[in-house]
Backbone as CSV, one residue per row, in Angstrom:
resi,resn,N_x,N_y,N_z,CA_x,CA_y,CA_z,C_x,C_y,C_z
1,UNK,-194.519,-24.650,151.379,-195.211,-25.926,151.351,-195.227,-26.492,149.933
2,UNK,-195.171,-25.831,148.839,-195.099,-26.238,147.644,-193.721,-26.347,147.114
3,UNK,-192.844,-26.043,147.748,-191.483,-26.761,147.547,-191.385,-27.815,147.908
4,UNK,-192.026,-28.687,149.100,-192.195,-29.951,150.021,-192.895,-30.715,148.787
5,UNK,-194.030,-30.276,148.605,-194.739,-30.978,147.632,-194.144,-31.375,146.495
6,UNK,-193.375,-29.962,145.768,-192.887,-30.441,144.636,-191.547,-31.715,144.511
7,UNK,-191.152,-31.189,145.530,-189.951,-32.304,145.911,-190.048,-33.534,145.910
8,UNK,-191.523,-33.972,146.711,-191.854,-35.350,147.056,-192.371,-35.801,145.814
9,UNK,-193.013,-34.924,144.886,-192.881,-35.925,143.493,-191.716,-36.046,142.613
10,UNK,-190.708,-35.064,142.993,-189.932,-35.113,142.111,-188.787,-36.495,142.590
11,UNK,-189.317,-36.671,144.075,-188.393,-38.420,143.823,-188.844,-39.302,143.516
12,UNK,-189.987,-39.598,143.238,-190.569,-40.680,142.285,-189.865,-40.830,140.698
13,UNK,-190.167,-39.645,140.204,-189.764,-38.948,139.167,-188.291,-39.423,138.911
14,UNK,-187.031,-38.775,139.609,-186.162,-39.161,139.548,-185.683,-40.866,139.518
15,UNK,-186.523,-41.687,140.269,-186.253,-42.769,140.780,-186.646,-43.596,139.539
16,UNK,-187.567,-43.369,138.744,-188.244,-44.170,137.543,-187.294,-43.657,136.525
17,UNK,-186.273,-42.478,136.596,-185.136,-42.394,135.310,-184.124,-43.246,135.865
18,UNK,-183.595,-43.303,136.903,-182.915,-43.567,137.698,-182.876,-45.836,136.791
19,UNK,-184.305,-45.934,137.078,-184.366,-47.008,137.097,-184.189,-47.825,135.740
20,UNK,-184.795,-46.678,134.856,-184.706,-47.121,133.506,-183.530,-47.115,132.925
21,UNK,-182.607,-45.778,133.591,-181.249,-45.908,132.616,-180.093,-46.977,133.808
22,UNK,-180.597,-47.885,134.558,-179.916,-48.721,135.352,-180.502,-50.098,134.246
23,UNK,-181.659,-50.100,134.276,-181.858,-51.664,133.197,-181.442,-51.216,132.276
24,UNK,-181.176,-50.158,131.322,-180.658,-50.397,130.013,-178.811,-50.634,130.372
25,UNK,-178.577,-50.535,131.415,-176.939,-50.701,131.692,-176.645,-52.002,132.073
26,UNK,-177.736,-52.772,133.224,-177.182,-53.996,133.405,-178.324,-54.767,133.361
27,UNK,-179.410,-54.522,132.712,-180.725,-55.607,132.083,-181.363,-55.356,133.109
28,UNK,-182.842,-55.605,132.670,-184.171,-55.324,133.895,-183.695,-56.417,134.923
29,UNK,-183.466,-57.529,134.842,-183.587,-58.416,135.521,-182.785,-58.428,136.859
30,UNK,-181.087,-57.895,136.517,-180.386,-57.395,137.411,-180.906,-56.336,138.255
31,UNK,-181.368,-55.530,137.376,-182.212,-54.381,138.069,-182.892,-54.577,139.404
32,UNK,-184.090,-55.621,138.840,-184.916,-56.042,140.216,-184.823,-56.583,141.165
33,UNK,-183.340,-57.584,140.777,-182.768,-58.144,141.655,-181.771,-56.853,142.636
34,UNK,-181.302,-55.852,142.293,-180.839,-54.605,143.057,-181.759,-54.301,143.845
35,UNK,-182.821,-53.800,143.513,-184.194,-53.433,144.363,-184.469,-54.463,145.105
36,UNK,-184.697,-55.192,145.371,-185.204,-56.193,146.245,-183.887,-56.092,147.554
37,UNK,-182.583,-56.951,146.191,-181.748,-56.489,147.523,-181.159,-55.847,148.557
38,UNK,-181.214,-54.186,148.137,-181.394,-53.034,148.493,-182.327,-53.437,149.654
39,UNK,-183.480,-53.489,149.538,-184.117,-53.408,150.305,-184.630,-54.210,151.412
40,UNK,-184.386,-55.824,150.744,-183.601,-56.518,151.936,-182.211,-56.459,152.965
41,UNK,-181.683,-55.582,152.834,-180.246,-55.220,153.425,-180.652,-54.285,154.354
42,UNK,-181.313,-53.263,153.653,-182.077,-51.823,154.016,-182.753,-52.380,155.333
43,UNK,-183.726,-53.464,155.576,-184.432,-53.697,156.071,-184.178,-54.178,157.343
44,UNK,-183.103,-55.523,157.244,-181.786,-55.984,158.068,-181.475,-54.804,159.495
45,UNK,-180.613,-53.928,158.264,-180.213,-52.796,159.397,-181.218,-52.099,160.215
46,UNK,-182.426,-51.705,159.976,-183.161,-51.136,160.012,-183.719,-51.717,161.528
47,UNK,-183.791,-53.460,161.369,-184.359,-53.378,162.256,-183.274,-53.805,163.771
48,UNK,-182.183,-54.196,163.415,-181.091,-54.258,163.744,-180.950,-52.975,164.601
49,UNK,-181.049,-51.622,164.069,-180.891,-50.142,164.752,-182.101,-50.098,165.350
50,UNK,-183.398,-50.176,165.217,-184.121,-50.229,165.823,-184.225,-50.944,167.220
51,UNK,-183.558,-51.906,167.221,-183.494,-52.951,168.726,-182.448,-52.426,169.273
52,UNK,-181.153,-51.378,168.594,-180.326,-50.920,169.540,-180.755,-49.191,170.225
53,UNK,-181.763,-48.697,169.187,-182.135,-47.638,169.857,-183.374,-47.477,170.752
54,UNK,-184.101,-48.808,170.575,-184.544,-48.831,172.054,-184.245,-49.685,172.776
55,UNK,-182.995,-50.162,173.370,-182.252,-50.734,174.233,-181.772,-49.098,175.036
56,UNK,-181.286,-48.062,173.845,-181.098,-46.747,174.364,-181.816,-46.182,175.079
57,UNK,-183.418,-46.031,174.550,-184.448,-45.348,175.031,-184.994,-46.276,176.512
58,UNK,-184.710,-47.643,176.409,-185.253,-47.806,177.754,-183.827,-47.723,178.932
59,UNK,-182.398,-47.314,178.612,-181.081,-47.063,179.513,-181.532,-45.875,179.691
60,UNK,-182.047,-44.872,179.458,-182.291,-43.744,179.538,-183.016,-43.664,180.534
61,UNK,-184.340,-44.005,180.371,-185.567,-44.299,180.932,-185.172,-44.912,182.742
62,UNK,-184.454,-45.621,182.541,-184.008,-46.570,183.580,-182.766,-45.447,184.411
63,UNK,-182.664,-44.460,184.249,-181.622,-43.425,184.386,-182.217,-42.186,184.962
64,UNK,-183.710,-42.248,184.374,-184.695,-40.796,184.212,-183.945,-39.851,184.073
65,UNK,-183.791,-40.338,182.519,-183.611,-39.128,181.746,-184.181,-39.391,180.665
66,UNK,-184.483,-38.009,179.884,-185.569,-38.020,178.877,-184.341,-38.512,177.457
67,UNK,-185.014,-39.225,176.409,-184.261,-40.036,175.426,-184.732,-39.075,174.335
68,UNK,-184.605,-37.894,174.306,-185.319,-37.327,173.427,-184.145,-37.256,172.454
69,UNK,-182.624,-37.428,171.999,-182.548,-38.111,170.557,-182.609,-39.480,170.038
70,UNK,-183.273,-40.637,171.261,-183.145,-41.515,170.791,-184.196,-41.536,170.293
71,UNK,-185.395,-40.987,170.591,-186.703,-41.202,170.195,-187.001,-40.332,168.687
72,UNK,-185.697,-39.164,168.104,-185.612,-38.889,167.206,-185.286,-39.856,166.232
73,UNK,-184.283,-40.772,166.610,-183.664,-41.608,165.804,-184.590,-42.936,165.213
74,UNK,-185.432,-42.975,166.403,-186.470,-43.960,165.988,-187.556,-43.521,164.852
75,UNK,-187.692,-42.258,165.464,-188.352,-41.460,164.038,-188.027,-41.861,162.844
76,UNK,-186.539,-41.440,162.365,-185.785,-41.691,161.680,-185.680,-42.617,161.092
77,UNK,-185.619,-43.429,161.797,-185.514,-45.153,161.736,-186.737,-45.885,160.813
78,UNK,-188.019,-45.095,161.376,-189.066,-45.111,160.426,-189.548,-45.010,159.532
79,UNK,-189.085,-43.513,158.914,-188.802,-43.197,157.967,-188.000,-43.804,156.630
80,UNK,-186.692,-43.901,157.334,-185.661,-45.098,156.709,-186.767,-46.273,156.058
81,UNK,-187.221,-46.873,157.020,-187.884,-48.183,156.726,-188.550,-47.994,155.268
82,UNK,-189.526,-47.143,155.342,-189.983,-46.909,154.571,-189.456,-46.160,153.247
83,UNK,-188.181,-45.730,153.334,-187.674,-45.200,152.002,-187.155,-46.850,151.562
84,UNK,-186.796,-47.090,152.293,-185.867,-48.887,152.061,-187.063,-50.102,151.454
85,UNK,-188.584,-49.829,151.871,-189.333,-50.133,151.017,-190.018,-50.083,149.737
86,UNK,-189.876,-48.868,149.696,-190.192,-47.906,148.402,-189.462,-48.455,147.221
87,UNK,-189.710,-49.378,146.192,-188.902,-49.260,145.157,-187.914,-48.044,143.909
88,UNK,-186.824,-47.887,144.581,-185.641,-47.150,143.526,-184.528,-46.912,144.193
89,UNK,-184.055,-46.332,143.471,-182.028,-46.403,144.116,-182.479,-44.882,144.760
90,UNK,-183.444,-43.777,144.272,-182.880,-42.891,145.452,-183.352,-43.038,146.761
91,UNK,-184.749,-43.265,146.809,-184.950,-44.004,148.077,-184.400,-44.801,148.636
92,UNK,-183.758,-45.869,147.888,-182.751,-46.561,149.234,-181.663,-46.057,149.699
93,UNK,-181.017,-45.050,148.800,-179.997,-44.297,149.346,-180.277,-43.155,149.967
94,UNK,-181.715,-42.802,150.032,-182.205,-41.718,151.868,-182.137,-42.741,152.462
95,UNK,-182.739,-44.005,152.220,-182.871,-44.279,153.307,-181.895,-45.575,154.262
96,UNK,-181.123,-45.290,153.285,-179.359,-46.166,154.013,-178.550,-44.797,154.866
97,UNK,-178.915,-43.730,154.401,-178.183,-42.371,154.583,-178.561,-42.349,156.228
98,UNK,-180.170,-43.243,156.185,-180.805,-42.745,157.390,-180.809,-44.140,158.642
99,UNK,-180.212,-44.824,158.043,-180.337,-46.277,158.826,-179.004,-46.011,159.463
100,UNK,-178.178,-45.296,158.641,-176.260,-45.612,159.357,-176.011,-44.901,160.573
101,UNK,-175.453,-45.285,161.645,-175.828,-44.151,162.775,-174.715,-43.195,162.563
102,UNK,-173.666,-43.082,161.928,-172.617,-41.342,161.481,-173.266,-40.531,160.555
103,UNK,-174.279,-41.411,159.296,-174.526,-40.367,158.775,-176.342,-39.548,158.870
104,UNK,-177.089,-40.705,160.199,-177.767,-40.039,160.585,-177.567,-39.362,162.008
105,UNK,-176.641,-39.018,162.426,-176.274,-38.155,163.307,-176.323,-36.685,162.709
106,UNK,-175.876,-36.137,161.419,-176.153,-34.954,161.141,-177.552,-34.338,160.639
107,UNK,-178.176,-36.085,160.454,-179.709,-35.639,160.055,-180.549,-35.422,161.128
108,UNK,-179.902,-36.011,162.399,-181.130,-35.888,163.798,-180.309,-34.362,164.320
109,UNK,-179.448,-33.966,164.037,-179.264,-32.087,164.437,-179.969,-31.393,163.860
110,UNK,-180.394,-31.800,162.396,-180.724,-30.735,161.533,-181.618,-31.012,161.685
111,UNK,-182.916,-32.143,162.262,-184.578,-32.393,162.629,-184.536,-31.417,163.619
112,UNK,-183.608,-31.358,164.601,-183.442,-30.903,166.367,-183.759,-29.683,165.826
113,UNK,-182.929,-29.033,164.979,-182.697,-27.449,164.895,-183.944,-27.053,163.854
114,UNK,-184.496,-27.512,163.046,-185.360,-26.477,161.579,-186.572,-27.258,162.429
115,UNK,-186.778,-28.104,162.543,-188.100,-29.399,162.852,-188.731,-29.348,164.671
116,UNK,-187.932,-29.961,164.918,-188.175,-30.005,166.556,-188.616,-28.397,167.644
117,UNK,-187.190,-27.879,167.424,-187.279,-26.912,168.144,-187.967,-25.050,167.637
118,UNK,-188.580,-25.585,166.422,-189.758,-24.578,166.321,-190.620,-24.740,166.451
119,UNK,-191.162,-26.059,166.376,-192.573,-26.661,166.682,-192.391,-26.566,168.112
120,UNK,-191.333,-26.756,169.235,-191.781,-26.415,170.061,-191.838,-25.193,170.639
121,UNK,-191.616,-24.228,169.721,-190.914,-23.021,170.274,-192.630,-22.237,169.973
122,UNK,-193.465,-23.046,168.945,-194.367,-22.180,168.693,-195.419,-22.678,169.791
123,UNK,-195.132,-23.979,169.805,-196.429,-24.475,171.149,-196.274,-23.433,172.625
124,UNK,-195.019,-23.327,172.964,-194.757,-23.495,173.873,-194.958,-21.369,174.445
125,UNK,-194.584,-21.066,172.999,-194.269,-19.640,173.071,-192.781,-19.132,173.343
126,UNK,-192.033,-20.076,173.571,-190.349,-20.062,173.882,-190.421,-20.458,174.870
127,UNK,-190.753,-20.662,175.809,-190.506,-21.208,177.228,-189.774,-22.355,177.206
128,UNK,-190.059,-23.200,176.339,-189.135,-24.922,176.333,-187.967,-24.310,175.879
129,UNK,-187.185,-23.647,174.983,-186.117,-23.287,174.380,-185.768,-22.145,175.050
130,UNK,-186.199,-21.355,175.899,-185.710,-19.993,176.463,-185.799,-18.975,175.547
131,UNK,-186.394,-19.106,174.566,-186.586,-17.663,174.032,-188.047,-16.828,173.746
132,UNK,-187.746,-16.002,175.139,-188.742,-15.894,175.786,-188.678,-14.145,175.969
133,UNK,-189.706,-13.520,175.179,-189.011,-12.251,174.908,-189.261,-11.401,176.512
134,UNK,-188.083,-10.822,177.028,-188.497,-9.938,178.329,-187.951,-8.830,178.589
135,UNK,-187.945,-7.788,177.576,-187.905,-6.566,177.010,-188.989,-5.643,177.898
136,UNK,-189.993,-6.276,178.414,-191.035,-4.947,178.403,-192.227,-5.134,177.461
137,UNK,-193.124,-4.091,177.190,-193.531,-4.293,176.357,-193.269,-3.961,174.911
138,UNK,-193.434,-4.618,173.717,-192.815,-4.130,172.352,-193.611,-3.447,171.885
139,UNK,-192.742,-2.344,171.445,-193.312,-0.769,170.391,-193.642,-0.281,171.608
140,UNK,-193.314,-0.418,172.951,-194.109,0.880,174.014,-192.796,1.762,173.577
141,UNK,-193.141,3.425,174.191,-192.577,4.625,174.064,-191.645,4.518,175.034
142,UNK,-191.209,3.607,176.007,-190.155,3.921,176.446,-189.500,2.668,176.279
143,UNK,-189.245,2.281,175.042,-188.408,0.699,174.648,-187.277,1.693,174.605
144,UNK,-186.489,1.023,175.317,-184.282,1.398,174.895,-184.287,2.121,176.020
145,UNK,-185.424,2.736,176.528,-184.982,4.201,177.479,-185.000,3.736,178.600
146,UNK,-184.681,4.465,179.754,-184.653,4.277,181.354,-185.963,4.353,181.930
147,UNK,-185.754,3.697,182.847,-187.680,4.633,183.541,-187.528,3.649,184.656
148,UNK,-188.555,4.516,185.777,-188.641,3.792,186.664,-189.334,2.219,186.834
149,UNK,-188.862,1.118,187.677,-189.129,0.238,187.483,-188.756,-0.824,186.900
150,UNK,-187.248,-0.572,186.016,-186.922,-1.383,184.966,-185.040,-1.072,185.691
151,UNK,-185.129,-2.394,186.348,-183.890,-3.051,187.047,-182.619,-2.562,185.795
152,UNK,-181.285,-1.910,187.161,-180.551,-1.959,186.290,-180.178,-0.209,184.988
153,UNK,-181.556,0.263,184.882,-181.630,1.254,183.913,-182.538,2.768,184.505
154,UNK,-181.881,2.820,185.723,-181.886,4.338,186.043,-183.432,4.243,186.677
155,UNK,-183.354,3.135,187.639,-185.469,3.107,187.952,-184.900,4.015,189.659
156,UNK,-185.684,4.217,190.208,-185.411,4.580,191.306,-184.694,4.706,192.003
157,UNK,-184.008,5.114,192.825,-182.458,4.990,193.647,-182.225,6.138,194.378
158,UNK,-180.821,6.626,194.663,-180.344,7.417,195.157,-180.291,8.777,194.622
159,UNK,-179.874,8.644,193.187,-179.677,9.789,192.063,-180.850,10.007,191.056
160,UNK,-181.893,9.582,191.613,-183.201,9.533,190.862,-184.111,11.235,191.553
161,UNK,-184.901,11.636,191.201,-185.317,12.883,191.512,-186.845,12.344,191.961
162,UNK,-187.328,11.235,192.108,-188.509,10.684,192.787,-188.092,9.956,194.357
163,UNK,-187.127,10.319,194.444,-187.321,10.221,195.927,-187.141,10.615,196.879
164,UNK,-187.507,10.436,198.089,-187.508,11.568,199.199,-187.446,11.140,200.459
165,UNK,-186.308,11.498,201.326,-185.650,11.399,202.780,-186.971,11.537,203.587
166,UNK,-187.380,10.857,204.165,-188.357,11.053,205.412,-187.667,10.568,206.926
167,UNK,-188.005,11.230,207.496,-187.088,10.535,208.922,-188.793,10.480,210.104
168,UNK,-188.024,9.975,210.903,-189.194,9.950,211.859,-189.980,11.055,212.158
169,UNK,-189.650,11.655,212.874,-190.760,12.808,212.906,-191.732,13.020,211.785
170,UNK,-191.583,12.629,210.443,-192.558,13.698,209.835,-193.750,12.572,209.261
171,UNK,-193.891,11.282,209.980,-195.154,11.270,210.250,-195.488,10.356,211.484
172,UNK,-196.604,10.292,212.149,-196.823,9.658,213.076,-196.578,7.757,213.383
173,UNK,-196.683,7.637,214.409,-196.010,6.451,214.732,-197.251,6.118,215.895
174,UNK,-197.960,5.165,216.135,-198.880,4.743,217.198,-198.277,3.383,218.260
175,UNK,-197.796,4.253,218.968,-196.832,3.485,219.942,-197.917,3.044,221.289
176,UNK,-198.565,1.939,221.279,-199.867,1.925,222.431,-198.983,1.043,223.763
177,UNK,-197.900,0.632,223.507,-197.046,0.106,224.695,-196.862,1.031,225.585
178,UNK,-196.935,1.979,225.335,-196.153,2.811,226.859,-197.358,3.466,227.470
């Protein structure tokens, strides 16, 4: 958590060197005029992708099926917005990274995989993702081994020494028909 933290100041940080050694290259004035435009462009697309990804989310919907990367992308999309507001060049370049739909396609796998699917994996206990431990119980004394009861690994059967041929005779039968 303190890598998250440290990170999120360190793009401010970056963005105010970023900014200063950009006005000493092409004057403050150009400068602000970059930022603005940046972020009018930023903004454009933004909402531009936004009206095409829920045009997605309601084809989906209209399909019943669940839109669950479009509704990532809108995430996304949000996010974007807001880096594209933020005054500096690295923020607008997360958040152009995150407005383009090729190069946020590798960012909504990598939400799916580190983000999404552990949060649900912890709500859920694995059941939404299938990983769902069904071993038995863990650390019991007969983990790896055979035993009766456990499909597959020597539980009861033919060649097992717990069981035993009974035929009719050897116990009673209450036959009240005849």
């Amino acid at each position: 958590m303190l890598r998250i933290i440290g990170l999120l100041l360190l793009i401010p940080l970056l963005d105010i060197v970023l900014l200063v050694a950009i006005a000493g290259w092409i004057g403050p004035l150009y400068t602000v005029a970059l930022v603005v435009l940046t972020a009018l462009i930023g903004m454009l697309l933004v909402r531009a992708e936004g009206r095409h990804t829920l045009q997605k989310i309601q084809g989906k919907l209209a399909q019943g099926e669940p839109p669950t990367d479009e509704l990532i992308d809108g995430g996304l999309l949000l996010i974007s917005g807001a880096m594209l507001l933020t005054p500096g060049i690295v923020t607008d370049l997360v958040g152009l990274v995150l407005v383009i739909p090729f190069t946020r396609y590798p960012v909504r796998l990598a939400t799916k995989k580190w983000v999404v699917t552990p949060y649900v994996d912890a709500k859920t206990s694995g059941f939404a993702s299938g990983n769902v431990y069904v071993g038995g119980f863990p650390g019991g004394e007969d983990q790896g081994q055979s035993g009766p009861g456990r499909p597959g690994q020597g539980g009861p059967g033919p060649e097992s020494e717990d069981t035993y041929d009974v035929d009719s005779e050897s116990y009673d039968v209450d036959d009240d028909s005849k």
